[in-house]
N, C-alpha and C positions, 0 to 999 in steps of 0.2 A: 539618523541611520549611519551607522560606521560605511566607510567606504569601503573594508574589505568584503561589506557584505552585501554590496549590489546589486552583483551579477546573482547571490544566491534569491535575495526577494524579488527582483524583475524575472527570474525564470519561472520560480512557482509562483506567482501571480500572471504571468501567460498561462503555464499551467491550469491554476484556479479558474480562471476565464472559460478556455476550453472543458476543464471541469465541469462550467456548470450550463457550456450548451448542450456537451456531448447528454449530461445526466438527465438535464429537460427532456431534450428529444426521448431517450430510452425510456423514462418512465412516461411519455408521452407513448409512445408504440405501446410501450407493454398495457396501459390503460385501453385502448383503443382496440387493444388484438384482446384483450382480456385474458391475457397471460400472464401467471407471475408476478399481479398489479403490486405484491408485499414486497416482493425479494427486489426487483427493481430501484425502489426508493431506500431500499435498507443499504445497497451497494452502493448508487450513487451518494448516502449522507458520509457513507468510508472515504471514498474519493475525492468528494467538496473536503472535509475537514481535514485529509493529511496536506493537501496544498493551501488551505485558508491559515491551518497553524503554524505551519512552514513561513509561509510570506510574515505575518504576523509575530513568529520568533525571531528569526533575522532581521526584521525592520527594526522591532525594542530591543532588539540585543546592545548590551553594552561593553559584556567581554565576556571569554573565553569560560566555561564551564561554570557559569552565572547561575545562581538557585534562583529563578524565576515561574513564575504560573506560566508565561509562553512557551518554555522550557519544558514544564511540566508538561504541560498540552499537545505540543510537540510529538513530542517521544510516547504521549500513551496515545496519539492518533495513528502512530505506525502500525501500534497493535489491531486497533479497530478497521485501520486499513486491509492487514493481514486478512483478519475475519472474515472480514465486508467484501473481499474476496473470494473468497472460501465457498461462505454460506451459497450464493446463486448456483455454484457448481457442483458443491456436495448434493445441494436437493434436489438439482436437475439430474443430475448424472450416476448419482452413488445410491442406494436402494439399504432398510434395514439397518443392522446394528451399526454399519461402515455410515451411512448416513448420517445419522443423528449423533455417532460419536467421536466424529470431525468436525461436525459442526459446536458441540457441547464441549468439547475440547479446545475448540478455535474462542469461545465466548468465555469461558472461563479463565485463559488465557488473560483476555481482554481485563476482565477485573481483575485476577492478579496485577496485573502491571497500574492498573486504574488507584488501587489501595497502597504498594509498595513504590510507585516511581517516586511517588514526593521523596522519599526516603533512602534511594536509592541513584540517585542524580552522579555520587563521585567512583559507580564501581569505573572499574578501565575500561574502556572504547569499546575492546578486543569483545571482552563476555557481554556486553551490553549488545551488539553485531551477532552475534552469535546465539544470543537466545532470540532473534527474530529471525535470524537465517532457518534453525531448526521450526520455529515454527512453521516459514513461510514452504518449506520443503515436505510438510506434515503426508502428503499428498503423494508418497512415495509408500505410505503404509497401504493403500484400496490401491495403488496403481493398477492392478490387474481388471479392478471393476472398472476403474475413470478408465482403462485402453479400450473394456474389449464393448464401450457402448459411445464415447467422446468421438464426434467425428476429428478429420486427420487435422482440417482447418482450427478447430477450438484446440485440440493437442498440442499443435507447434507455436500458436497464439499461447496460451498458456503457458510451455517451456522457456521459449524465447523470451517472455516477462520477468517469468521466474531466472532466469541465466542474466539478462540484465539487472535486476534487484540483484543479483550477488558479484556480479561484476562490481556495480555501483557501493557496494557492500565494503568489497575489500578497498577499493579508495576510499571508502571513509576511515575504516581502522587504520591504514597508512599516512594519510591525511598531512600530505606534502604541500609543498607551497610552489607553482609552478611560478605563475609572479607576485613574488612577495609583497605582501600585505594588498593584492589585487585579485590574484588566481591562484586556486588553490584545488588539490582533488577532490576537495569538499563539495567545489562547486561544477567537475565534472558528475559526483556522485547526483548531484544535481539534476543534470543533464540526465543519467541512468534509470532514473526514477522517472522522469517524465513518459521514457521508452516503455517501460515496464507497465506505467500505469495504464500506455496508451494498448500494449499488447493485450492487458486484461480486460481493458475496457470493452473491444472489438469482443473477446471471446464471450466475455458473458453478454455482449448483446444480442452472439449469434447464439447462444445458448436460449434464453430468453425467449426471442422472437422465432427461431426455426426449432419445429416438430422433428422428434428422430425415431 
């Protein structure tokens, strides 16, 4: 393991940890309330693999924009993560065509990225940020259905993730060296993602488990 990459795999490997008590538990409830026993284990497998391929790309990493399978893996688990997000709160919250074609949007998304990333590994930072930022913002098309039925709890859980994933967003595309060859805003985007993942997580569990 390169040393400048330490601090990025010991975060998501805490990360992944918490990952996979928090995902036990929730599809533990959701089995037991017999709610949502599918959508539960679909979100949590999003969540386990954006931190298990993270930890696992910066640990074999060797340098800098490296054609690699962790690489690979990496970057199309954002996508799935995106999704894997998505899916528990479009089905819970969104009704009809807005339903299914945010979700069917969100997934096919997933395979684009699944068939083109091998292939695609040298565009720039910037468009690469950017076509997940627009995905992950997708949710702005039904907003009027996610307002007028999401309670305020799941809303500002959901924004505040969202708002941290693009915080964390633009330090990656800027992706400065705070201490060279130690700290870097790669590894604050780090940091942003775990916020994010953590604000999602709470929401789809209150989603989930609490009747509206």
């Amino acid at each position: 393991m390169l040393e400048r990459e330490r601090f990025a795999v010991y975060s998501h490997l805490i990360g992944l940890i918490i990952a996979i008590g928090g995902s036990a538990f929730m599809v533990y409830t959701a089995i037991i309330n017999a709610t949502h026993r599918f959508i539960a284990p679909l979100y949590s497998f999003s969540v386990i693999l954006i931190f298990a391929s993270s930890t696992l790309y910066h640990f074999f990493k060797k340098k800098e924009d490296e054609i690699s399978f962790w690489r690979i893996l990496d970057h199309v688990a954002i996508f799935v993560m995106i999704a894997g997000s998505y899916t528990p709160l479009s089905y819970i919250y969104l009704s009809g065509a807005w339903r299914w074609g945010i979700i069917s949007a969100q997934w096919f998304l997933v395979l684009l990225g699944l068939i083109l990333k091998p292939f695609s590994l040298h565009i720039p930072r910037w468009i690469e940020t950017c076509i997940y930022l627009l995905m992950g913002w997708m949710a702005i098309f039904p907003i009027r259905q996610f307002i007028s039925i999401m309670p305020i709890t799941v809303m500002i859980l959901v924004f505040t993730g969202g708002l941290a994933y693009t915080v964390g967003a633009i330090l990656h595309i800027m992706n400065k060296q705070v201490i060279p060859g130690v700290f870097s805003f790669h590894d604050i985007f780090h940091i942003f993602i775990i916020i994010g993942a953590a604000c999602h997580y709470f929401a789809v569990y209150i989603a989930i488990t609490t009747p509206f």
